[in-house]
Each structure stands twice: as structure tokens, then as C-alpha cells.
Backbone as ProteinMPNN parsed JSONL, in Angstrom:
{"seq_chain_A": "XXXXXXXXXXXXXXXXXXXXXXXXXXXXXXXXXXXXXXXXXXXXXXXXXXXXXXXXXXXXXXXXXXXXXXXXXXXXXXXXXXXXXXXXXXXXXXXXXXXXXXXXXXXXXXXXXXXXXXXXX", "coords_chain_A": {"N_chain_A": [[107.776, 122.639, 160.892], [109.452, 122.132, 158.74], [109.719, 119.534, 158.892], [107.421, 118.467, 158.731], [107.162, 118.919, 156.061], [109.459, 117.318, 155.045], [108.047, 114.883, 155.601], [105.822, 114.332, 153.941], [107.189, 114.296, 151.797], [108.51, 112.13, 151.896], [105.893, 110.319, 151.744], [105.114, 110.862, 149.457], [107.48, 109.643, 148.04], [107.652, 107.059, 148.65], [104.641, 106.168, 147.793], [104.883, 106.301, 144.952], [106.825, 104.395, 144.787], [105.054, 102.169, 144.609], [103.513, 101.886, 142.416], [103.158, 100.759, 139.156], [105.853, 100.193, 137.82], [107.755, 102.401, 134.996], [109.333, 101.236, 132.031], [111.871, 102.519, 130.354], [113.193, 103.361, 126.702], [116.398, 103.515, 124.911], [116.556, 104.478, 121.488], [117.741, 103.835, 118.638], [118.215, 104.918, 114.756], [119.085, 104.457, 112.009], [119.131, 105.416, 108.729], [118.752, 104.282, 105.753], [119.572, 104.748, 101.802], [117.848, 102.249, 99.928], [119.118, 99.403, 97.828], [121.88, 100.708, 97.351], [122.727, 101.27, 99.88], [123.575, 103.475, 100.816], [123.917, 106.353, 103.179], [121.427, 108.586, 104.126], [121.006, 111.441, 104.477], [119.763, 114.415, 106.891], [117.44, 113.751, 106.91], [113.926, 113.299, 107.812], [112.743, 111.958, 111.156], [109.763, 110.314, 112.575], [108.291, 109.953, 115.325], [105.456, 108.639, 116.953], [103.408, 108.292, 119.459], [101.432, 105.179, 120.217], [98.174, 104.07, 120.788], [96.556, 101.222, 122.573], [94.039, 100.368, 120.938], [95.438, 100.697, 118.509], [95.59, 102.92, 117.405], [96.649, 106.492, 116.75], [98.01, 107.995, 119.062], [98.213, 112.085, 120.483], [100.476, 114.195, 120.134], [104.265, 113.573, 120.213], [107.085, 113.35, 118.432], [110.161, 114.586, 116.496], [113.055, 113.998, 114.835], [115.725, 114.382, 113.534], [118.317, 112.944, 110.963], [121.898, 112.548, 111.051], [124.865, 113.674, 108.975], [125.486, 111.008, 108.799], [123.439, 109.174, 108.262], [121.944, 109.191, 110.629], [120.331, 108.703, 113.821], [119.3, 109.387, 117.192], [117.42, 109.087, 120.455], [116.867, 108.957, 123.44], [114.832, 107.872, 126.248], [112.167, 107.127, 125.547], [109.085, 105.653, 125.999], [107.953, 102.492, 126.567], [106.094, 100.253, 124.808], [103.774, 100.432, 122.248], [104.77, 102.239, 119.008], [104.655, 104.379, 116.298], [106.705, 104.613, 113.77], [107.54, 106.935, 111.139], [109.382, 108.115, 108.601], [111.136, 110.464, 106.443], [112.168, 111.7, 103.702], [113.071, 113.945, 101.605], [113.231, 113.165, 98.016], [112.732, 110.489, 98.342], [110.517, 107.406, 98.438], [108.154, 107.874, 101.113], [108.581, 106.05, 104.386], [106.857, 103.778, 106.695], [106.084, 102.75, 109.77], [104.492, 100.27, 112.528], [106.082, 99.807, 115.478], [106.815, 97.155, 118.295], [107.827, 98.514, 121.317], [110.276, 96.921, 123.694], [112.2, 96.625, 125.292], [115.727, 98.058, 126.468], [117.511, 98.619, 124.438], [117.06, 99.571, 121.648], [117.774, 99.418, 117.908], [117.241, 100.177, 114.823], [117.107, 99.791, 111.232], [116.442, 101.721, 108.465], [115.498, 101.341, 105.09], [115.161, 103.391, 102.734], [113.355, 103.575, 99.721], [113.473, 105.071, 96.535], [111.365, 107.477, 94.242], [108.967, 105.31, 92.311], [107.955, 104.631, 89.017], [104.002, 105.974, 88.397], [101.45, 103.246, 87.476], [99.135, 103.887, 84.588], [96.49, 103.707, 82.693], [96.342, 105.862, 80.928], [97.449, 107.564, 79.224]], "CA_chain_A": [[107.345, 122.889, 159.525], [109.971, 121.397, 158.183], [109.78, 117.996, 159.427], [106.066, 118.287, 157.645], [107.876, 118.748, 154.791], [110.177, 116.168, 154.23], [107.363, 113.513, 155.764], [105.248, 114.785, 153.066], [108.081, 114.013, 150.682], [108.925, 110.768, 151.627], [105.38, 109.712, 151.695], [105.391, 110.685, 148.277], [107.831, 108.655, 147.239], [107.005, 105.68, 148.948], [103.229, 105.913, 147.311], [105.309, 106.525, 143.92], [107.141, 103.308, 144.505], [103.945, 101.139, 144.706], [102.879, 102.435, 141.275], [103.788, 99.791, 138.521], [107.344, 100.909, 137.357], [107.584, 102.427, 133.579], [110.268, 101.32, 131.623], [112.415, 103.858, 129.09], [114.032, 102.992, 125.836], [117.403, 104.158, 123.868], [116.731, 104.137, 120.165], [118.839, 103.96, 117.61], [118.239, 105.086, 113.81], [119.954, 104.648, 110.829], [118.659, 106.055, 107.715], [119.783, 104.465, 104.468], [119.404, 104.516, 100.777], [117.841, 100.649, 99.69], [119.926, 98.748, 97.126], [123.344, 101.119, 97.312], [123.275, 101.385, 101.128], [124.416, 104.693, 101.58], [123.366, 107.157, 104.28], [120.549, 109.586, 104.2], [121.201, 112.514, 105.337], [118.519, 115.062, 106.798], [115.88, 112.823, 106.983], [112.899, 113.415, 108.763], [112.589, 110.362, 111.945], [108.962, 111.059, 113.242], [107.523, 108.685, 116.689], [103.964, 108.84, 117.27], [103.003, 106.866, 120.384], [100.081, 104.245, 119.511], [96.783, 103.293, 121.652], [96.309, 99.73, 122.915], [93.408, 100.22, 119.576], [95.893, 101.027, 117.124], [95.286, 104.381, 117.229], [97.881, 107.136, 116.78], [98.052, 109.786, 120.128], [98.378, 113.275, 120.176], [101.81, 114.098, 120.617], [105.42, 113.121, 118.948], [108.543, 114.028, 117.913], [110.512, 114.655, 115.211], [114.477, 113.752, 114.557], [117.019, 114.756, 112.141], [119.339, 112.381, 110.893], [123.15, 113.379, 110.865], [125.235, 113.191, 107.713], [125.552, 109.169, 108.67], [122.03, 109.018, 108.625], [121.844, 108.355, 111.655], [119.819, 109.338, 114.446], [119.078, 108.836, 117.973], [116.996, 109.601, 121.043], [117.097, 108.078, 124.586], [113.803, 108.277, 127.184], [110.985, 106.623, 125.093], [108.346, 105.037, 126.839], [107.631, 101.268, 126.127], [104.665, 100.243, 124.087], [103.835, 100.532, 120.375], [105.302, 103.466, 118.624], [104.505, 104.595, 114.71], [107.471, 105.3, 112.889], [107.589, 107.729, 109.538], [110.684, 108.497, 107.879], [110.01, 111.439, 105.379], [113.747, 112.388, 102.791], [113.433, 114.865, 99.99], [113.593, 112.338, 96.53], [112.735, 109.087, 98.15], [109.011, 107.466, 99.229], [108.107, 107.927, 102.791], [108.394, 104.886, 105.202], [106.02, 103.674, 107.8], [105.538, 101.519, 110.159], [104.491, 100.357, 114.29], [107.231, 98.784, 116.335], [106.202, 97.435, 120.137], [108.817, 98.656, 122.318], [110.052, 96.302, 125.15], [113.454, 97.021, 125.214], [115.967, 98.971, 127.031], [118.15, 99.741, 123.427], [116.375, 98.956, 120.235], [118.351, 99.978, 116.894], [116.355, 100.525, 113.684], [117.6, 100.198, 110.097], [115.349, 101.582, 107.803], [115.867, 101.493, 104.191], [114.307, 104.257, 101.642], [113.217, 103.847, 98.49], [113.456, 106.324, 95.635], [109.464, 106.766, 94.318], [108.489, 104.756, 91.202], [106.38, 105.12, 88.567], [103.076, 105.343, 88.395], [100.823, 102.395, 86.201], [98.174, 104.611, 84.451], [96.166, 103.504, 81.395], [96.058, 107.2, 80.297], [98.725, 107.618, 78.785]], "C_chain_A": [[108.21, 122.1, 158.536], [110.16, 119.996, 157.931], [108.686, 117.541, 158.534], [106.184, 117.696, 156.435], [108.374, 117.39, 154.109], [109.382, 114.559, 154.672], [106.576, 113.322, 154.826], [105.912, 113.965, 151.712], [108.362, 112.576, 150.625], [107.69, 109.679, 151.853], [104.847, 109.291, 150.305], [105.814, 109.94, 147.703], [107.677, 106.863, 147.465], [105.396, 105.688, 147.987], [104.105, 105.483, 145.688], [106.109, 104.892, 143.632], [106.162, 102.21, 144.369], [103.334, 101.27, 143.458], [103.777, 101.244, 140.28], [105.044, 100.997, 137.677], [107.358, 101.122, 136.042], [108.999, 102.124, 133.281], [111.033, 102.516, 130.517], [113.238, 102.866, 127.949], [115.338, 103.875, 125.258], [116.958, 104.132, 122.621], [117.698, 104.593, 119.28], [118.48, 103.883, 116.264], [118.959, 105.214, 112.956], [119.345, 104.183, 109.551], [119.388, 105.549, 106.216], [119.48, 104.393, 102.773], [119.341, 102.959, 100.184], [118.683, 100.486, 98.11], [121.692, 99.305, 97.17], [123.735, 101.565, 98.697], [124.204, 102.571, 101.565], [123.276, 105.379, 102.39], [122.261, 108.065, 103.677], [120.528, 110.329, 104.982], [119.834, 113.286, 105.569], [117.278, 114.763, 106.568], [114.748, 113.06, 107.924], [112.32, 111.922, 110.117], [110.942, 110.906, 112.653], [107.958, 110.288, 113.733], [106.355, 109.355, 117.195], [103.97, 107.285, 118.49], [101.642, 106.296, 120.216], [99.445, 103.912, 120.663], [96.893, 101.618, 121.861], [94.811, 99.384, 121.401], [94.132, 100.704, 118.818], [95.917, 102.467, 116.665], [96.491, 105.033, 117.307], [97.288, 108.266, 117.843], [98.475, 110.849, 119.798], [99.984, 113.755, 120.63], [102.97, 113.9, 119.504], [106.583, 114.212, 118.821], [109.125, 114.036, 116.625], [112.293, 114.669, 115.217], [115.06, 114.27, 113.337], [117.864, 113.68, 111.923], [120.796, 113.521, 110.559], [123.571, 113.08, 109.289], [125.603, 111.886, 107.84], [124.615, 108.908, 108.63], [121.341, 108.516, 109.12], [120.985, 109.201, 112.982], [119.165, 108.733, 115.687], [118.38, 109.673, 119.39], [116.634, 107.832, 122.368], [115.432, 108.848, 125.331], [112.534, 107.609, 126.631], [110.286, 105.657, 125.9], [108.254, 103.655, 126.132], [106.173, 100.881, 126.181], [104.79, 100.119, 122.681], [103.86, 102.47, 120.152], [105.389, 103.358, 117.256], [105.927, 105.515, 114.809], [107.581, 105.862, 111.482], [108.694, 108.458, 109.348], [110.0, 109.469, 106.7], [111.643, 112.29, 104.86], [112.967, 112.561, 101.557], [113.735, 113.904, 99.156], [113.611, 110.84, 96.892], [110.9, 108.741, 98.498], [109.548, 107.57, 100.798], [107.897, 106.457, 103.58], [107.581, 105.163, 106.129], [105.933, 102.853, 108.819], [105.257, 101.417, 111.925], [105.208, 99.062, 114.682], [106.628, 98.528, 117.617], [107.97, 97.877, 120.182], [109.3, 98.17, 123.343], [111.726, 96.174, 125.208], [114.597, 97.761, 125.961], [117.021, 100.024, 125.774], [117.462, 99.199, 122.336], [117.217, 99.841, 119.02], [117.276, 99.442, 115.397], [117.215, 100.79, 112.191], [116.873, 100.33, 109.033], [115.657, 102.42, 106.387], [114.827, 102.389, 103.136], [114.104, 103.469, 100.193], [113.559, 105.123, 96.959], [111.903, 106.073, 94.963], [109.657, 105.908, 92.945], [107.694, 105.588, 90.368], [105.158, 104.809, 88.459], [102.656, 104.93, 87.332], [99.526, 103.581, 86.115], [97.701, 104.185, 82.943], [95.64, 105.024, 80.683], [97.366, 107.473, 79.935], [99.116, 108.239, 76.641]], "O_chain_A": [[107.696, 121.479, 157.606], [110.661, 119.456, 156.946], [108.774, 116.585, 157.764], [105.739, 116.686, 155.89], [107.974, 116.705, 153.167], [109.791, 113.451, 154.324], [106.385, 112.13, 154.584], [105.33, 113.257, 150.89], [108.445, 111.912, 149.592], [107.953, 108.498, 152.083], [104.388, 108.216, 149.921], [105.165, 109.328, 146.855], [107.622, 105.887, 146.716], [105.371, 104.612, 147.391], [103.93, 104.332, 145.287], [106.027, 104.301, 142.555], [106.658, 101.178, 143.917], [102.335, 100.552, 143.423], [104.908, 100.89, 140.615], [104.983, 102.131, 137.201], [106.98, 100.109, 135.453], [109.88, 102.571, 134.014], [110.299, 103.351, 129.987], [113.8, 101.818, 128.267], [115.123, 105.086, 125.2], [116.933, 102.902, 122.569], [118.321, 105.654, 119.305], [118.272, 102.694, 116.022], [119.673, 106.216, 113.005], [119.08, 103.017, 109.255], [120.29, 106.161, 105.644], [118.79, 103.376, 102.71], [120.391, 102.363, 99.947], [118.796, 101.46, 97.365], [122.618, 98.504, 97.05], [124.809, 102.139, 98.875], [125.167, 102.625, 102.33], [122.076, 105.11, 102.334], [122.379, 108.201, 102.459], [120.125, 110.144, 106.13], [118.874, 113.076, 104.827], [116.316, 115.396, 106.134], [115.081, 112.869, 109.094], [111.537, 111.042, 109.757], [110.993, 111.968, 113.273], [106.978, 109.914, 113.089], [106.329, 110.448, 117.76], [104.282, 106.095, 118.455], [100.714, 107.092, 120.069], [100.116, 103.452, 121.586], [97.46, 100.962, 120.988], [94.685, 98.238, 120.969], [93.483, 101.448, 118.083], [96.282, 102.906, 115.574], [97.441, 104.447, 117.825], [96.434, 109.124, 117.621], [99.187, 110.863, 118.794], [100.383, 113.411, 121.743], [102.801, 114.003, 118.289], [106.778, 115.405, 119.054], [108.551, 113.481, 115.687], [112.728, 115.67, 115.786], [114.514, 114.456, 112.249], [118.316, 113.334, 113.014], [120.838, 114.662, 110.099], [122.867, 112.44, 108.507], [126.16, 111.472, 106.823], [124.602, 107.822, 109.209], [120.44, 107.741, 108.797], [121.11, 110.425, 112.994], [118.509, 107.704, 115.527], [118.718, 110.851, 119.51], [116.386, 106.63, 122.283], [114.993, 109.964, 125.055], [111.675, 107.549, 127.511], [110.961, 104.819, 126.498], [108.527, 103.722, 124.934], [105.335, 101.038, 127.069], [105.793, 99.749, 122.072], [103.344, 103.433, 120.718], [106.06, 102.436, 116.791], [106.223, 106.517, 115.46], [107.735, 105.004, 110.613], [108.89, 109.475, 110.013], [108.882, 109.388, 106.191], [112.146, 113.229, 105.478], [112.431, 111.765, 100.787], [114.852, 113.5, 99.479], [114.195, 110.0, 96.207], [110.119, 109.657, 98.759], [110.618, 107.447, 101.393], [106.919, 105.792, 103.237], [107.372, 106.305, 106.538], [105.473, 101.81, 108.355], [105.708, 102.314, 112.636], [105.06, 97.872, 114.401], [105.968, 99.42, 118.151], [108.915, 97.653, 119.426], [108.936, 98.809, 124.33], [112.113, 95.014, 125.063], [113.891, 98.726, 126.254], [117.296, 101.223, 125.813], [117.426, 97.969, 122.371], [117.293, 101.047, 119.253], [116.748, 98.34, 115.245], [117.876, 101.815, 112.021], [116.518, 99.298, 108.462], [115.948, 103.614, 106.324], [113.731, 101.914, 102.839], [115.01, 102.74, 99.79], [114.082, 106.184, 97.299], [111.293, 105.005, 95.016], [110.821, 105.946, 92.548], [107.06, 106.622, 90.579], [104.86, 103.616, 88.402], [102.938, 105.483, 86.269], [99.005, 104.094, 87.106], [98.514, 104.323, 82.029], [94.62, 105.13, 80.001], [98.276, 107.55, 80.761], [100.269, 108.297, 76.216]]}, "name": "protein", "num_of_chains": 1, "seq": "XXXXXXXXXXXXXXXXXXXXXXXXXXXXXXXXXXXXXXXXXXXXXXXXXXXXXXXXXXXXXXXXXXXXXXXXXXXXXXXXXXXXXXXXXXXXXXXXXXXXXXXXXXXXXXXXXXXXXXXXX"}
């Protein structure tokens, strides 16, 4: 019974090795205020994994930056990945990165909002 077992197991992983291999990423975030380059703290970091159409999947995460506003997460799959940054008193950032990488670091600068043009006024 046992023998079953572990033939079982290692036919497993042999099948598992014939499977095209996924890679993982590190990322690295750092969160900062544009023109005076300071940190953003408590920032919202939030990875949506993207379709081969552009599409955003069901799924995702969500990060914190530290008080360096900085923030990081290891295991990401490689591909295209939507990033949205989202801090209390600035606009929200956006954007899709591919992923092909094993560390990718990210410096992504806020805004504070503007105003809006309105001929009502």
C-alpha cells in the first residue's frame, strides 16, 4: 500500500515537471510624493492580474505602504499586472506593467488633485 503511494507520488511529480515551468516575481514599491519626494505613508498598493485581452481578472491584492512608503510582496506570477495606488489627499495612480522578471522595483510618484477647468463659475 505504501509503495502505491509513493509511486503515485512520484508519478505526480514527474507529470508536474513536463508542464511548462511558471516563473514568480519579488516586487518592490515605493510610494512617493511628486515634486518634494517624500514618502507616502499608508497608501493603498492594489495588483490586479490582466488577460492576454487587456482585461482585468477576478482576484487581487491589496498592500499597505510602511511609513517609508514603501511596500513589498514576493510570489507574483509573471504576465501583465494593473497597478492602482489610492493615498488620502493625492489623485489615484494607474497603470499595467508586464512582468518578466525575477525582482522588479516600482517608483511611483503621487500627485496632489488639481483643479477643475469649469466655465460655470
Amino acid at each position: 500500500m505504501v509503495l502505491v503511494a509513493v509511486c503515485l507520488a512520484l508519478a505526480g511529480l514527474a507529470a508536474a515537471g513536463d508542464k511548462k515551468e511558471k516563473k514568480y516575481s519579488y516586487l518592490h514599491f515605493s510610494v512617493i510624493r511628486a515634486g518634494k519626494k517624500v514618502p507616502v505613508r499608508n497608501a493603498s498598493v492594489v495588483l490586479h492580474p490582466v488577460n492576454k485581452d487587456g482585461e482585468q481578472e477576478k482576484g487581487g491584492l491589496e498592500l499597505k505602504t510602511d511609513q517609508d512608503g514603501k511596500a513589498e510582496i514576493e510570489g507574483i506570477r509573471y504576465g501583465k499586472l494593473r497597478v492602482q495606488v489610492v493615498a488620502q489627499g493625492y489623485q489615484t495612480y494607474g497603470d499595467d506593467f508586464e512582468i518578466d522578471q525575477p525582482d522588479k522595483e516600482f517608483v511611483i510618484e503621487l500627485k496632489r488633485p488639481q483643479d477643475q477647468v469649469t466655465i460655470y463659475k
